[in-house]
C-alpha positions as CSV (number, residue, x, y, z in Angstrom):
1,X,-43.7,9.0,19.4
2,X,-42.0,10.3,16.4
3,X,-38.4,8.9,15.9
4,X,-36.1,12.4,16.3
5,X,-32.7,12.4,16.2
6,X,-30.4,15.2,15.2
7,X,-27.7,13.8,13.4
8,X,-24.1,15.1,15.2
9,X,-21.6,15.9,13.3
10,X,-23.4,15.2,10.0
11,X,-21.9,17.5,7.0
12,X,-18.2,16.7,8.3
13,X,-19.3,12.4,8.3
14,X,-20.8,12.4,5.1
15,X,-17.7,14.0,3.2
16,X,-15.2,12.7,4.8
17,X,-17.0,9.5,3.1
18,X,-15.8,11.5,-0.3
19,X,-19.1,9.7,-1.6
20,X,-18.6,7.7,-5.3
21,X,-22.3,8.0,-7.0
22,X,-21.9,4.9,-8.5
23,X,-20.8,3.6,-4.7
24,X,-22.0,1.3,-2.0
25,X,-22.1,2.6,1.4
26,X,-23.0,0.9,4.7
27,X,-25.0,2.7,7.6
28,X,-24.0,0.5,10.7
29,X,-26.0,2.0,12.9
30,X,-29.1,3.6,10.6
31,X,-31.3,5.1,13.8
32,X,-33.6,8.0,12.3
33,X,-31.8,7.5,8.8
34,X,-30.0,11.1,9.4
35,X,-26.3,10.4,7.7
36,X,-28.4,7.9,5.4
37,X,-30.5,10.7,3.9
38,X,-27.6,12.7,3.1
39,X,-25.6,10.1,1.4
40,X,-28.4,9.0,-0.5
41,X,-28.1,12.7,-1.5
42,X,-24.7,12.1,-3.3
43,X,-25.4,8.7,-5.0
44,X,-26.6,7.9,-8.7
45,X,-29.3,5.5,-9.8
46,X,-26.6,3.0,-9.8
47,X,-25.4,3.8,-5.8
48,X,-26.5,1.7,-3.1
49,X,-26.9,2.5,0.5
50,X,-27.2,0.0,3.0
51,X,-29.0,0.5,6.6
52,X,-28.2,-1.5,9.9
53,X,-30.1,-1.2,12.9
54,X,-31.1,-3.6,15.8
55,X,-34.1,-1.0,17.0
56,X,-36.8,-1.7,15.7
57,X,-38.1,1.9,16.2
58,X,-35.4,3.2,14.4
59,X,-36.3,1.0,10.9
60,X,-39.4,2.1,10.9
61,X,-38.8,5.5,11.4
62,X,-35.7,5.3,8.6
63,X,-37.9,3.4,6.1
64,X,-40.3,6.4,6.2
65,X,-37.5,8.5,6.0
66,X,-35.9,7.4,3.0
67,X,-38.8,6.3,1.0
68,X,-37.4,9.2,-1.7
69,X,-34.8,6.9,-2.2
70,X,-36.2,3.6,-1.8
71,X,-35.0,2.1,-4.9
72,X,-31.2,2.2,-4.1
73,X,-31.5,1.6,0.0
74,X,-31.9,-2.0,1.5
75,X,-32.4,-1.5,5.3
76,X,-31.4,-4.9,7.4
77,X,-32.5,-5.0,11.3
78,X,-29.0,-6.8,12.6
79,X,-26.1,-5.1,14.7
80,X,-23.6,-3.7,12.9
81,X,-21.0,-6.7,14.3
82,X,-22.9,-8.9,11.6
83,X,-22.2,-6.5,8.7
84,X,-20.1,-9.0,6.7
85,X,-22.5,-11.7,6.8
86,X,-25.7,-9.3,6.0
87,X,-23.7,-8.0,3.3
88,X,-23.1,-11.6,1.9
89,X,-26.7,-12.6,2.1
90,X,-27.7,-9.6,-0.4
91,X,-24.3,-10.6,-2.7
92,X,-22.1,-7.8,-1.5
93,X,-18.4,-8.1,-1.1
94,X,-17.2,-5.1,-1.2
95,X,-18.1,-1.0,-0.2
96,X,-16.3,2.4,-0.6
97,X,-17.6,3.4,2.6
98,X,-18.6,2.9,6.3
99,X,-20.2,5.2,9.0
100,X,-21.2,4.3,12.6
101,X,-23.2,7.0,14.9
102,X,-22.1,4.8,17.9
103,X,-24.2,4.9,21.6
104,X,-27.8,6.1,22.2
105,X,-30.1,8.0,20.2
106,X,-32.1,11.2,20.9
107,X,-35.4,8.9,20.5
108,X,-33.8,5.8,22.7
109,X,-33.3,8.7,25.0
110,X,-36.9,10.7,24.9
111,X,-39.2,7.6,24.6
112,X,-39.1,6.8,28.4
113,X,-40.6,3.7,28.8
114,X,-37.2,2.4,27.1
115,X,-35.7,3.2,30.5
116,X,-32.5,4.3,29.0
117,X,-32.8,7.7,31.0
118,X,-32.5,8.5,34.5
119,X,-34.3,11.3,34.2
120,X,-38.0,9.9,33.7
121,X,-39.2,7.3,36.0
122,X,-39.8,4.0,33.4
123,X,-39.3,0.1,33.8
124,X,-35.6,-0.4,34.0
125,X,-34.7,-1.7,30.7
126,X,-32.5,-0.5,28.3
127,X,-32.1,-3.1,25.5
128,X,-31.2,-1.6,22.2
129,X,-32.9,-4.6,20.8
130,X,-35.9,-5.6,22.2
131,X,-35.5,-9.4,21.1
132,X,-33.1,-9.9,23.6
133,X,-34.2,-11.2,26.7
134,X,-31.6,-9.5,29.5
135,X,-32.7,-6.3,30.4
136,X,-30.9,-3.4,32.8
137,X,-33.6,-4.9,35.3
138,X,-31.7,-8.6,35.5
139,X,-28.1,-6.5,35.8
140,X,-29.3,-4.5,38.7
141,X,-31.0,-7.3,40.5
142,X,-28.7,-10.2,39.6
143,X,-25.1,-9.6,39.0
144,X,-22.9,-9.5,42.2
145,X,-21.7,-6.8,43.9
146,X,-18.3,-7.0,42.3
147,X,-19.4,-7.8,38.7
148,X,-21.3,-4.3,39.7
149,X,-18.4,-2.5,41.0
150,X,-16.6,-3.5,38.1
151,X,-18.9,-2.4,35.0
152,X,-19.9,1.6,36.8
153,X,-15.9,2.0,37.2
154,X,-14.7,0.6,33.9
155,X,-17.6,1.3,31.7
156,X,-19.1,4.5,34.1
157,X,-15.3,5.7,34.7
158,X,-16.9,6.6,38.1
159,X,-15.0,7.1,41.5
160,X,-17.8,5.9,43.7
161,X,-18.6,2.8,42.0
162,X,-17.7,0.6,45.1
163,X,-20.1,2.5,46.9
164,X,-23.3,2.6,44.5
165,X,-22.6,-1.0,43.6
166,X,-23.0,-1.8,47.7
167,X,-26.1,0.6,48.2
168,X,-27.5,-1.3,44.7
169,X,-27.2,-4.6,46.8
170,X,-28.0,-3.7,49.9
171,X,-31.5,-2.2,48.4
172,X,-32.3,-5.1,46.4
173,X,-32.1,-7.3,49.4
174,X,-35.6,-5.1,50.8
175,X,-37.2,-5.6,47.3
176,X,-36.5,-5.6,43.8
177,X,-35.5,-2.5,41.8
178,X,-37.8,-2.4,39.2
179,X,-37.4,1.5,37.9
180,X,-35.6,3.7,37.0
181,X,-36.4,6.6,39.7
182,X,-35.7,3.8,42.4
183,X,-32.1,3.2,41.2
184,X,-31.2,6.8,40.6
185,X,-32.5,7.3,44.5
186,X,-30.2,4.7,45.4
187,X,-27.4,5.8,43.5
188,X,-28.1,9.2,44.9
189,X,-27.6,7.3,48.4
190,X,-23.9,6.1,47.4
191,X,-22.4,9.6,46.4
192,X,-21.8,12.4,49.1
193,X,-23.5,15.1,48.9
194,X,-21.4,17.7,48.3
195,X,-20.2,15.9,45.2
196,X,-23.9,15.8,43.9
197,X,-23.9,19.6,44.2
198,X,-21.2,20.3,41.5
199,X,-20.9,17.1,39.9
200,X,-23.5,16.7,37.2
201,X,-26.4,14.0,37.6
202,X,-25.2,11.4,39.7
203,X,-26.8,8.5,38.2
204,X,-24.8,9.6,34.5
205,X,-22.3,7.2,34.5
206,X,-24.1,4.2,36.2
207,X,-26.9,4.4,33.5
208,X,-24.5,4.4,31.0
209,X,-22.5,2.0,32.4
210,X,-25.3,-0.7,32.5
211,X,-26.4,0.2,29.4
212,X,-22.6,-0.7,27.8
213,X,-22.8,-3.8,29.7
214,X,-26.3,-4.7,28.8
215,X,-25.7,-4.0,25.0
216,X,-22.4,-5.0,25.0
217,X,-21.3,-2.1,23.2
218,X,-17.2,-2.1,23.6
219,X,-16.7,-6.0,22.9
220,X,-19.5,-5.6,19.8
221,X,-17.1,-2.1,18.3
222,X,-13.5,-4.1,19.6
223,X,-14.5,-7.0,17.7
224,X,-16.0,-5.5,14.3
225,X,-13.6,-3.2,13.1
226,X,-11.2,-5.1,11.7
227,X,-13.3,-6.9,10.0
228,X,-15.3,-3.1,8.4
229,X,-11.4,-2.2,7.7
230,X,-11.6,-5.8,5.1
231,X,-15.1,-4.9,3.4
232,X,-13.2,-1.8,2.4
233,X,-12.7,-1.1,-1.6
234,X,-9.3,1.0,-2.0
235,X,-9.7,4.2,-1.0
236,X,-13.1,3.0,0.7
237,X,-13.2,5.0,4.3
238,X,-14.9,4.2,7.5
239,X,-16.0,7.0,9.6
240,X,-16.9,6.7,13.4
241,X,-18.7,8.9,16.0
242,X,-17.7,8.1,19.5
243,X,-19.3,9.4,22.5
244,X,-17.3,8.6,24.9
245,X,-13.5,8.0,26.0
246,X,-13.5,4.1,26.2
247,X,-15.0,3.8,23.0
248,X,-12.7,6.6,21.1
249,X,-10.1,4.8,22.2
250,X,-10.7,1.2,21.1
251,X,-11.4,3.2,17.7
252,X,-7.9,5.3,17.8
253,X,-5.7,2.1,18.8
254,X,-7.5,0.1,16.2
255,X,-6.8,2.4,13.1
256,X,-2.8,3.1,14.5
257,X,-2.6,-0.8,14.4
258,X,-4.2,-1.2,10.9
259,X,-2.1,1.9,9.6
260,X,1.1,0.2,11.5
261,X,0.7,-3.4,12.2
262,X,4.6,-4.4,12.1
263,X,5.6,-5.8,15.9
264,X,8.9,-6.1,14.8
265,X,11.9,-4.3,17.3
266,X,12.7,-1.2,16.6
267,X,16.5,-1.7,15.6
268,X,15.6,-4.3,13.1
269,X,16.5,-2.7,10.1
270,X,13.8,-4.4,8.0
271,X,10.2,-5.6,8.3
272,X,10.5,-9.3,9.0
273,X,6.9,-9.8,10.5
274,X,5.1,-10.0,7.5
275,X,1.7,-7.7,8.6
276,X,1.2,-5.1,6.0
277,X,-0.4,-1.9,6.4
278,X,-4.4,-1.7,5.5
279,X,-3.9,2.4,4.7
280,X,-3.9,5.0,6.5
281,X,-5.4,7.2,9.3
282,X,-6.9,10.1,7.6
283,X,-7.8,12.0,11.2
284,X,-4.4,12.5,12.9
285,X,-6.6,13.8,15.9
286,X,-10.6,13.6,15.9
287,X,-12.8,15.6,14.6
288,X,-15.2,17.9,16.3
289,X,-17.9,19.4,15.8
290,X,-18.5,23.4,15.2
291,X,-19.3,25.8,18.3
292,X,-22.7,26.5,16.4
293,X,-23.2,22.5,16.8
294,X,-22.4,22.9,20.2
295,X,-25.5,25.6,20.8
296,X,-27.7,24.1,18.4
297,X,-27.5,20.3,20.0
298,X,-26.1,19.5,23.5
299,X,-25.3,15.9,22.8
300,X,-23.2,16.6,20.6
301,X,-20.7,17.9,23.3
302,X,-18.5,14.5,23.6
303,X,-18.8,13.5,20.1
304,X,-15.7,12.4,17.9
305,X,-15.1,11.6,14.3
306,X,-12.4,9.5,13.9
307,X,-11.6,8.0,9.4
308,X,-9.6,5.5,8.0
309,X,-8.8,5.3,4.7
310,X,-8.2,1.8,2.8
311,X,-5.2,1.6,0.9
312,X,-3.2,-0.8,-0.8
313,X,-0.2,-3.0,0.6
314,X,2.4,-1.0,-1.1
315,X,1.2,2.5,-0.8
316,X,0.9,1.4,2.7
């Protein structure tokens, strides 16, 4: 199957960039090679853009994609949380700019044997790398019923998560659950009916709770961005696309502490803590994308931008 994935919120990621030619920009999170193609755009001979991607699907499908440009692209399969080291292994210290197109892509989603939807029946699975060995298969059938419970209401945000996460042990006491039609039935099971009338798919937020939890998508974002915020080159930006809540706001707390780091008390009259400021927020609330977005691609509905700019200690 042909790798699709319509970029969101493309033409307001790539400029808020404000792309150097002569630059060096990362692509955490490369899938089809969408925001890539369009930076690649903007650069000279002398720019450099560099891909990450953990899906192997999604380098071959960029590789083909970029081929125009193949002379100033270098396209690493890693997760974006090992930037700084794949950066140092091709003698890069330094970049003016960062995106990341975080959670699931059109393809991950339409090639259903990846079992990342609930709405083809497929081999529960999920991994956005398939070198790892834990699959959603191993979460269904071998966490406890409270581990469970915990990951559908923290990472699904759903109200009946005590109740699917008993109906998901209770059913895999009869016999493994091995699909993904048999754990959307169950889930089904858990949530009254009346709620299943108005409420949207009912297996939404479990599937993308165990997908979180598989990939380890919050801990792998929580833990990286500092670190992006230190690759920067003044005035560098980094540029994120949440999809949902929990991510969007480990992003917006991040950049407030980086703009603001000081913990000293208010009524001190002077900064005695010593943390300086790493620049400034450039997107005092997200960007979203157009109404003609909206029509043109659905899952683009819960998207957010969210840009930092690097700036020096004193402008800070």
């Amino acid at each position: 199957m042909e790798f699709k994935h319509k970029s969101v919120l493309l033409e307001e990621t790539v400029s808020s960039l404000n792309i150097k030619p002569d630059g060096i920009y990362v692509d955490g999170t490369l899938g089809g090679g969408g925001h890539s193609l369009e930076i690649c755009k903007q650069l000279s001979e002398k720019g450099r853009l560099i891909g990450i991607d953990q899906d192997d699907a999604a380098i071959a499908a960029a590789t083909e994609r970029l081929k125009e440009h193949k002379e100033k692209v270098t396209i690493i399969r890693s997760n974006y949380c090992n930037m700084k080291q794949c950066l140092e292994e091709i003698g890069i210290q330094k970049v003016d700019g960062i995106i990341l197109d975080l959670g699931v892509s059109s393809y991950q989603l339409d090639t259903a044997e990846r079992g990342f939807t609930y709405r083809e029946n497929a081999p529960l699975d999920m991994r956005m790398d398939r070198r790892q060995a834990l699959t959603a298969k191993d979460i269904v059938n071998e966490y406890s019923e409270m581990e469970i419970f915990r990951i559908i209401r923290d990472y699904g945000e759903d109200r009946f998560a005590k109740n699917i996460a008993k109906h998901i042990v209770r059913a895999r006491e009869e016999k493994i659950i091995e699909t993904t039609d048999e754990l959307t039935e169950i889930i089904k099971q858990a949530i009254p009916a009346k709620v299943r009338k108005t409420g949207g798919h009912p297996s939404k937020r479990t599937f993308q709770a165990i997908r979180i939890e598989l990939n380890k998508e919050l801990e792998v974002l929580e833990n990286s961005l500092d670190e992006m915020i230190d690759l920067l080159n003044e005035d560098g930006h980094l540029s994120i696309i949440t999809f949902h809540s929990l991510e969007d706001r480990i992003v917006k707390s991040n950049f407030r502490k980086n703009e603001n780091p000081c913990i000293c008390p208010s009524e001190f009259p002077v900064c005695v803590c010593g943390k300086k400021s790493k620049g400034r927020v450039v997107t005092r609330k997200p960007i979203l994308p157009s109404q003609e977005e909206l029509i043109e691609n659905s899952r683009s509905k819960s998207a957010k931008l969210r840009v930092f700019m690097r700036g020096s200690e004193e402008r800070g």
